[in-house]
GUVEX-629672 format. One line per 2 residues: number of its first residue (from 0); their letters; for each residue y, z, x of N, C-alpha, C, O. Coordinates in steps of 0.001 Angstrom, whole numbers. Layout:
BEGIN
NUM	a	Y,Z,X,Y,Z,X,Y,Z,X,Y,Z,X  ...
END
This chain:
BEGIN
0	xx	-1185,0,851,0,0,0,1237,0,888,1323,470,2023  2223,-636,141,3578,-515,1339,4175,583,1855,4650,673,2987
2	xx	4146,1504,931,4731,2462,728,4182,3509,2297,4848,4178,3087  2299,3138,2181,2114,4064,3462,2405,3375,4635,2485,3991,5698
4	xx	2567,2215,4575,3307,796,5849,3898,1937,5796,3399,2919,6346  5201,2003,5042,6679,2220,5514,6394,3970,6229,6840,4298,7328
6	xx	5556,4928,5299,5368,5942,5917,4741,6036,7351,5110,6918,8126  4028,5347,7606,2930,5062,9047,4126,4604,10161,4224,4939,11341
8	xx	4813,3904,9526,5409,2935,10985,7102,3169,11025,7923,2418,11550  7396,4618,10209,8867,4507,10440,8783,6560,9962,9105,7195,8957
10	xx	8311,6860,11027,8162,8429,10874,9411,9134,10563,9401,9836,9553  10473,9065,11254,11829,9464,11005,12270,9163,9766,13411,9608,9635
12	xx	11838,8539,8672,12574,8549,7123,11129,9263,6418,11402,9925,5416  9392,9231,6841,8196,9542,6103,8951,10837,5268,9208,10675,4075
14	xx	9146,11565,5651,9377,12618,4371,10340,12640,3439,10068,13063,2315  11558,12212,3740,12456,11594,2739,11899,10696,1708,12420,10931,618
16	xx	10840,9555,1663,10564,8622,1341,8937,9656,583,8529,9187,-480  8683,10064,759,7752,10850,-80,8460,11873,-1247,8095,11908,-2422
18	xx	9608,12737,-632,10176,12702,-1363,11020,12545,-2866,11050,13164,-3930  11898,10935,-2086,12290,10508,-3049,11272,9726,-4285,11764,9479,-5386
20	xx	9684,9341,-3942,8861,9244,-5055,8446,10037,-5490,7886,9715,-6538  8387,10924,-5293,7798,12288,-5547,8714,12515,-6994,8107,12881,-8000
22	xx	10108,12298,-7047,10793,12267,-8526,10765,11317,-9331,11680,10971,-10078  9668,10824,-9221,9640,9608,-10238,8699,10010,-11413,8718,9380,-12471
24	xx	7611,11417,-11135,7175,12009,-12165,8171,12601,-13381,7945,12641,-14591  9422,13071,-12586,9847,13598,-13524,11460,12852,-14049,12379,13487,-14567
26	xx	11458,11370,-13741,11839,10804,-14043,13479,10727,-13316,14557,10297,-13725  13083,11292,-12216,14428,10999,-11162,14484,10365,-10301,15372,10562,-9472
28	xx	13322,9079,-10104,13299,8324,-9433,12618,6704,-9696,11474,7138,-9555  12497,5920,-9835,11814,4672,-9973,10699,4161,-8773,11299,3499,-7926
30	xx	9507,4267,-8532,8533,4181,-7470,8786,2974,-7011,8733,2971,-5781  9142,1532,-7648,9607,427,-7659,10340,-164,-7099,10192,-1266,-6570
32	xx	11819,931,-7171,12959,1279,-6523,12831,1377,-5107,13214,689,-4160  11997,2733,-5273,12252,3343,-4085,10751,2291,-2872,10934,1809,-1754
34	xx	10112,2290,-3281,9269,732,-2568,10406,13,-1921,10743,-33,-737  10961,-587,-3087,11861,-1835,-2252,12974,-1712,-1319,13351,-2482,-436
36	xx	13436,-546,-1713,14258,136,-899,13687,295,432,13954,-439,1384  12746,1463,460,12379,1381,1904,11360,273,2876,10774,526,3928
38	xx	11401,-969,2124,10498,-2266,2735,11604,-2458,3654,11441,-2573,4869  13027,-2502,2916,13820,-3336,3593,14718,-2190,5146,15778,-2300,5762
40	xx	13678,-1308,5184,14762,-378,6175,13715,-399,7684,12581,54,7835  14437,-969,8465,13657,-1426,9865,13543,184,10396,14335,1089,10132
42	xx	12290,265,11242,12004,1313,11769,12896,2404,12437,13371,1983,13492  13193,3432,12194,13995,4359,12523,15606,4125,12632,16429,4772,13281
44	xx	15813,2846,11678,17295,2299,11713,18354,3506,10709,18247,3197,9523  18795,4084,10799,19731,5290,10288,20665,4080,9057,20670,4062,7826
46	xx	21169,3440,9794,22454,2646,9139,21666,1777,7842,22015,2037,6691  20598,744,8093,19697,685,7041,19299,1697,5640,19308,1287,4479
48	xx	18978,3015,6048,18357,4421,5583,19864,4131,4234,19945,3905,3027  20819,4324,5410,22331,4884,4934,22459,4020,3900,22295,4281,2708
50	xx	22856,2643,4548,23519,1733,3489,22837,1443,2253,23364,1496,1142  21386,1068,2548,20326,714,1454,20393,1912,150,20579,1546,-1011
52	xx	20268,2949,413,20205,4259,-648,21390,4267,-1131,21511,4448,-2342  22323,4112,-470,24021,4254,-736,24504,2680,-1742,25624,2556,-2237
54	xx	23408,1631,-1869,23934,823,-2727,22793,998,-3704,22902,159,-4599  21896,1663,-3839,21425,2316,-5019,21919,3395,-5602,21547,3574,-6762
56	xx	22445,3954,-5271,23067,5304,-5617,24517,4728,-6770,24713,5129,-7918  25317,3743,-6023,26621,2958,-6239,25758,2415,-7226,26001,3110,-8212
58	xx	24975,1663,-7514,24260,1138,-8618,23905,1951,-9848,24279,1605,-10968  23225,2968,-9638,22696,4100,-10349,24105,4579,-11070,23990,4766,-12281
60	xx	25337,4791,-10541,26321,5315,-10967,27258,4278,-11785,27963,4524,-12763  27039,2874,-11011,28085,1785,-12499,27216,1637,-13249,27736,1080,-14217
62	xx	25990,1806,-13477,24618,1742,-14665,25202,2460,-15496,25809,1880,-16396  25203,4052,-15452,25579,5187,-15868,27187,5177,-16566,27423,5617,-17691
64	xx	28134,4629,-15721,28958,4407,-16501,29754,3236,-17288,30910,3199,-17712  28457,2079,-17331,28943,1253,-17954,28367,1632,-19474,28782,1306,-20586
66	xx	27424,2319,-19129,26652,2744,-20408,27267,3568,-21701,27085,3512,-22917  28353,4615,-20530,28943,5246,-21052,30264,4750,-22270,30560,4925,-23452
68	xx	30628,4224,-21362,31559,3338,-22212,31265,2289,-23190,32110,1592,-23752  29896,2229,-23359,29848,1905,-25165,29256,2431,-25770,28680,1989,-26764
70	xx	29204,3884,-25220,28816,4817,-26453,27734,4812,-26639,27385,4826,-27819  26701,4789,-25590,25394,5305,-25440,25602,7230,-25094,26521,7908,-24635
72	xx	24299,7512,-25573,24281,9285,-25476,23371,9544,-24118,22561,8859,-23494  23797,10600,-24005,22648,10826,-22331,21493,11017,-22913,21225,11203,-24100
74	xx	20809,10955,-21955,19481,11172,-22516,18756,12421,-22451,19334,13268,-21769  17800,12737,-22895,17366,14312,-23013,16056,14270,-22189,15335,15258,-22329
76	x	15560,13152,-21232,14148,12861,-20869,13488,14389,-20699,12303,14520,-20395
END
């Protein structure tokens, strides 16, 4: 699976990246997401780590408030 690629061959993010799937049980994370996210982060590259999460995050947040503004309700998951 990719996921243990990315854990096996880029030790410096493995626990972050367990982690961040690790909330996808309880619905704070997307496994999908976070896959593609860390395919694209070259081995022990920091700035990759940084930028990649940081334009999901920026994503996650105009999602959230475009939603808002037509009057969708939060959700109670």
């Amino acid at each position: 699976m990719l996921i243990n690629y990315f854990i096996n061959s880029n030790e410096c993010f493995s626990y972050e990246v367990l982690r961040a799937a690790g909330y996808a049980n309880y619905g704070g994370a997307d496994l999908g997401e976070v896959i593609a996210i860390t395919s694209k982060i070259r081995a022990g590259n920091e700035d990759d780590w940084l930028r990649l999460w940081k334009s999901a995050a920026d994503r996650a947040f105009t999602n959230a408030k475009n939603s808002a503004m037509v009057g969708n309700r939060i959700s109670t998951y």
